[in-house]
C-alpha positions in Angstrom: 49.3 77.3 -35.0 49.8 74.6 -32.8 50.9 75.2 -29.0 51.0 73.4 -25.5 50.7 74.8 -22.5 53.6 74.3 -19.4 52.7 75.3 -16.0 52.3 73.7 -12.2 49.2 76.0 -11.7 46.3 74.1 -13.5 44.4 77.6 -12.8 46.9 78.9 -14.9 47.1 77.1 -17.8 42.9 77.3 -18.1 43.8 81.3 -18.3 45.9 80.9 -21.3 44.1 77.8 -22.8 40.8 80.2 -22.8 43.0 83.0 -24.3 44.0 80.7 -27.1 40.1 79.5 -28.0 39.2 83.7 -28.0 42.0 84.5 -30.2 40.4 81.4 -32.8 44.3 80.6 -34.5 45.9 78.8 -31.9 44.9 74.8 -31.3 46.2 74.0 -27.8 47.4 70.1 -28.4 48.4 69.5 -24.8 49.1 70.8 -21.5 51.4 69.7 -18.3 51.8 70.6 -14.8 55.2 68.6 -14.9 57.7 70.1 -18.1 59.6 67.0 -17.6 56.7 64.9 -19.2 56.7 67.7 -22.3 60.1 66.7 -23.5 59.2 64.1 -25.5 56.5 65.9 -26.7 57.9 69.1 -28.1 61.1 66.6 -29.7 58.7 63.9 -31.6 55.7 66.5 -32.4 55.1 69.4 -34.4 54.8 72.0 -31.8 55.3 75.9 -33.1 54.6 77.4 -29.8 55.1 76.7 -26.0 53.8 78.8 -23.4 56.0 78.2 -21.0 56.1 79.1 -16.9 59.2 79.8 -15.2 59.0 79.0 -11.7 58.6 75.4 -11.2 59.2 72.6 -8.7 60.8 70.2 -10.9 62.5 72.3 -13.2 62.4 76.4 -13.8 61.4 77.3 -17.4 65.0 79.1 -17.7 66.4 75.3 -17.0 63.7 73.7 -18.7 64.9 75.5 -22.1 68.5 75.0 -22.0 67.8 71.0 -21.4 66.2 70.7 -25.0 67.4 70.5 -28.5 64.8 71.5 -30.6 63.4 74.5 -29.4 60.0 76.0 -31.0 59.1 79.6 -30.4 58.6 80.1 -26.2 56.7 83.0 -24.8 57.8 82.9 -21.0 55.2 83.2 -18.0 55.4 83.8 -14.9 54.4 86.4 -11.7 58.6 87.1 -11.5 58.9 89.7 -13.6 62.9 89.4 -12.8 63.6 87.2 -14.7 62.7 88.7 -18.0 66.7 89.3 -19.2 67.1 85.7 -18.3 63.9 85.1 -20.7 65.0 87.2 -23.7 68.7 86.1 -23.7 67.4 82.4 -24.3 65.6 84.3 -27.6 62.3 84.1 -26.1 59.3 85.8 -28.3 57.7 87.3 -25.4 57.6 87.4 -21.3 54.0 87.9 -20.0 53.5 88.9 -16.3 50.8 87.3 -14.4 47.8 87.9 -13.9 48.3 88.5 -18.1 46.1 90.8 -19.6 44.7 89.8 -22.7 45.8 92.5 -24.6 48.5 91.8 -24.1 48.6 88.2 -25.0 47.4 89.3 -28.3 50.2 91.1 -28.5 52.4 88.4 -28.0 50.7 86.2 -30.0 51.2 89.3 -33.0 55.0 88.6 -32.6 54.5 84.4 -32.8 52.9 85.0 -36.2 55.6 87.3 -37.6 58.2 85.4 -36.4 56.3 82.7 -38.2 55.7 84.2 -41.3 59.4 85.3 -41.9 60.6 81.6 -41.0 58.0 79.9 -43.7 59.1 82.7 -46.4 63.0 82.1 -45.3 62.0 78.4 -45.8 60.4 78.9 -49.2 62.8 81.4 -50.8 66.0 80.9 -48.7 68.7 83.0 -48.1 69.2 86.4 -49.1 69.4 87.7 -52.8 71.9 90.8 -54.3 70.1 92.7 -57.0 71.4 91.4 -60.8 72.6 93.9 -63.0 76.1 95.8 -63.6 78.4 96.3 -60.4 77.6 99.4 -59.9 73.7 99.3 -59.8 74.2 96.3 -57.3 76.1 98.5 -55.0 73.2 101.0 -54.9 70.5 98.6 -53.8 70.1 95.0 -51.9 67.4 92.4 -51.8 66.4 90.7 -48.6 63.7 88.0 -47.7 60.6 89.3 -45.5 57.7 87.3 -45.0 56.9 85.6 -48.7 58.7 87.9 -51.4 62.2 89.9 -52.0 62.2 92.8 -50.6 64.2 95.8 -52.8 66.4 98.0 -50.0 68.1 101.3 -51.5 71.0 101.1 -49.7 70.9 105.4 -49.1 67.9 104.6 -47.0 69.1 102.3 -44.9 69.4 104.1 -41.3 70.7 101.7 -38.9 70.3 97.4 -38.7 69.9 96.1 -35.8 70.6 92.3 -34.5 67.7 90.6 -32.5 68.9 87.0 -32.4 67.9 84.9 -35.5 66.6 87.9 -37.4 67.3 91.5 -38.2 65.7 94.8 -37.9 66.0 96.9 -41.7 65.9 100.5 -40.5 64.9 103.1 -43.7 64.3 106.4 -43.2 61.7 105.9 -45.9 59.5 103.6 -44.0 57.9 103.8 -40.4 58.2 100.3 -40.0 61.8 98.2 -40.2 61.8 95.2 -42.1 62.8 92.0 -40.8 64.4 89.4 -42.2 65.5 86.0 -40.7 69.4 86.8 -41.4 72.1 87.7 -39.2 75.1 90.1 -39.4 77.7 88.1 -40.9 75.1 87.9 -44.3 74.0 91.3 -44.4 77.5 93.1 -44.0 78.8 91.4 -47.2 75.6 92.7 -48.8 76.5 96.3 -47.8 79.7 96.7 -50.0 79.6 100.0 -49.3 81.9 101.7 -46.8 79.2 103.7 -45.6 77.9 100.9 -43.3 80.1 100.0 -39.9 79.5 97.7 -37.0 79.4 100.0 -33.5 78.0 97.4 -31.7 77.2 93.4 -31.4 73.6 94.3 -32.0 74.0 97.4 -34.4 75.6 98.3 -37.5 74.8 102.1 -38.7 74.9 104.5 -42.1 77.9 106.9 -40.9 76.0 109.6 -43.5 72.7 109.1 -41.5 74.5 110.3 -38.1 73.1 113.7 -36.7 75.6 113.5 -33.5 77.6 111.6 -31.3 77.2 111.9 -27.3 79.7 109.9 -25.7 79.0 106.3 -25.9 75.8 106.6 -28.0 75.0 107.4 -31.5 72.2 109.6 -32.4 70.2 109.3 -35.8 66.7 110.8 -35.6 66.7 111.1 -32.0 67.3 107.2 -32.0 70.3 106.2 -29.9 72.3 103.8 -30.2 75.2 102.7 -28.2 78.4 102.1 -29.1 80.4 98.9 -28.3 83.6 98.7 -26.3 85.6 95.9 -29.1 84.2 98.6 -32.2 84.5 101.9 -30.6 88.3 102.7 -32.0 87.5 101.7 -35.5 84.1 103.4 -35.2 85.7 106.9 -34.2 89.1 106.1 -36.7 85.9 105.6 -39.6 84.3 109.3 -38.8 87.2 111.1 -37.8 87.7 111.5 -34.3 
């Protein structure tokens, strides 16, 4: 995986360069105390990863990232922990705090190399498959790309989905672990023919037979809770009822 390192403090950049050797899977190309001189860098090179400070005299990171056109995967650092929203709204990976603790690094670096793995299988087996067979069966079940192979989704299982920026978040009650897939709303919803699924919120659309109660503006389905969105509240109470 190859990365480069952007941050004023050289003592800084030797902290995450010396991460990067330990962890053995990530080659730091290059490094720079000015993220002006990266630009051309990160738009001629193959870079997957930039590790990325935010406060900065020539530019801020938050600036730095709406300049560019090609973006690889950014994990934001910085001692401002602040600006974290600002940090996850531009679709960052991960926002590590200084002085960064190196588990927690790894940690990050575990969410690089998923993010990864899904683009590379997306790439290879593109977008997502409905299951063959009569109308009926396909209706029952859905396939969806994760990592390097289709993955078979009884659509009965299927708790909640939830919307993190280029990918989502396969809830099953069957699994503890969601499966992601690089998709996005728009896709999956004509996948889930069934009226069983509804939007209630720009980052969540829900089985209404998975429901155990509604508490005001939230939804709760095994003591998960999620909210409800102003623009899909009246056709989410119209859909149940109320």
């Amino acid at each position: 995986m190859n990365c480069i390192i952007i941050d004023d403090e050289p003592l800084a950049i030797n902290i995450i360069k010396s991460y990067c050797e330990d962890i053995g899977e990530l080659e730091v190309i290059k490094t720079f105390t000015n993220p002006l001189e990266s630009i051309g860098h990160i738009q001629t090179e193959e870079v997957d990863l930039v590790f990325l400070d935010i406060e900065m005299p020539q530019i801020t990171g938050i600036e730095f990232v709406k300049s560019i056109d090609k973006k690889p995967l950014f994990i934001f650092t910085t001692a401002y922990p602040q600006y974290a929203i600002d940090g996850f709204e531009l679709n960052a990976v991960d926002y590590l705090v200084k002085p960064v603790p190196f588990p927690r690094f790894v940690t990050a670096i575990n969410r690089v190399k998923e993010l990864l793995s899904l683009r590379q299988g997306h790439e290879k087996l593109g977008n997502v498959s409905s299951a063959s067979g009569s109308e009926s069966e396909s209706n029952q079940f859905i396939f969806v790309k994760s990592d390097y192979g289709n993955v078979k989704i009884k659509l009965e299982n299927i708790t909640h989905i939830q919307g993190l920026k280029d990918y989502l978040k396969i809830h099953i009650d069957t699994e503890k672990k969601p499966i992601l897939t690089l998709m996005n709303f728009k896709d999956i919803e004509v996948k889930l023919s069934s009226n069983d699924f509804i939007r209630v919120h720009r980052s969540f659309v829900v089985n209404v037979n998975k429901i155990d109660s509604i508490q005001k503006s939230k939804i709760v389905i095994y003591d998960i809770r999620i909210p409800i969105g102003d623009s899909y509240r009246e056709a989410f109470m119209k859909r149940v009822g109320l």
